[in-house]
N, C-alpha and C positions, 0 to 999 in steps of 0.2 A: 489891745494885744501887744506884748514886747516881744519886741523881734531877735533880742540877745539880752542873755540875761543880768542880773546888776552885778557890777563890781562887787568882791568879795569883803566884806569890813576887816577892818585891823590893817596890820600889819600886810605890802606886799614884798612877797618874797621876788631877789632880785636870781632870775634862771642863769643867769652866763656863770655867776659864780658856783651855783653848784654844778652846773656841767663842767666846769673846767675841773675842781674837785675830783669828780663823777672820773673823767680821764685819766687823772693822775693815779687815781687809784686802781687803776685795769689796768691789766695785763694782754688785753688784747693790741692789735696793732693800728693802728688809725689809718693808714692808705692801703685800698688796696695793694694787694701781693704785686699783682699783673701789670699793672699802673703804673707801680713804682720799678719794677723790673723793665718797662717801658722804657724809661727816661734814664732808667740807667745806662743801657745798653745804646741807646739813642746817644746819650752824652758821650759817652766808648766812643763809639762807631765815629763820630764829629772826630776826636781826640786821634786814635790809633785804628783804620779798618782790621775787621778782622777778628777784632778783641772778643775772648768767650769769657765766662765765668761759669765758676763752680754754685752749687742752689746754697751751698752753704754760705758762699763768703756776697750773694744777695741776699741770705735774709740776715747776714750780721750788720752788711751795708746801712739795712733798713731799720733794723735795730738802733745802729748808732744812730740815725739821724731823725729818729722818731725821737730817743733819748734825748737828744739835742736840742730839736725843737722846743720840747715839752718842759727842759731848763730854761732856754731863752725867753720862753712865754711866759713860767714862773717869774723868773729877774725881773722882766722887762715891765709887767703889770704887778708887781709887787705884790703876789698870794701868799 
């Protein structure tokens, strides 16, 4: 009795690259909303108490820095 099954023949496909693909091409957001509004407002708060923000100018925040990442990651691993 085989307890898992065999290796598939041919060619194996390597996953990080098409997931990273996979991301580039969404349009969805990769952090949590809430998460990242966390540490925003956490980093504020350290910097200036008191500090509010508008919902618009946290999700352009997040926006930029998801864009940002997702370039640096492109550079830095050469896709």
């Amino acid at each position: 009795m085989q307890l898992c099954p065999a290796p598939p023949m041919g060619r194996i496909k390597k996953p990080q690259r098409y997931q990273n693909r996979r991301y580039q091409k969404s349009t969805d957001l990769l952090i949590g909303k809430l998460s990242f509004q966390r540490q925003v407002r956490q980093i504020a708060e350290s910097l200036k108490p008191g500090l509010r923000f508008q919902k618009a100018a946290l999700d352009a925040l997040q926006e930029a820095s998801e864009a940002y990442a997702v370039t640096w990651a492109c550079e830095r691993f050469r896709m």
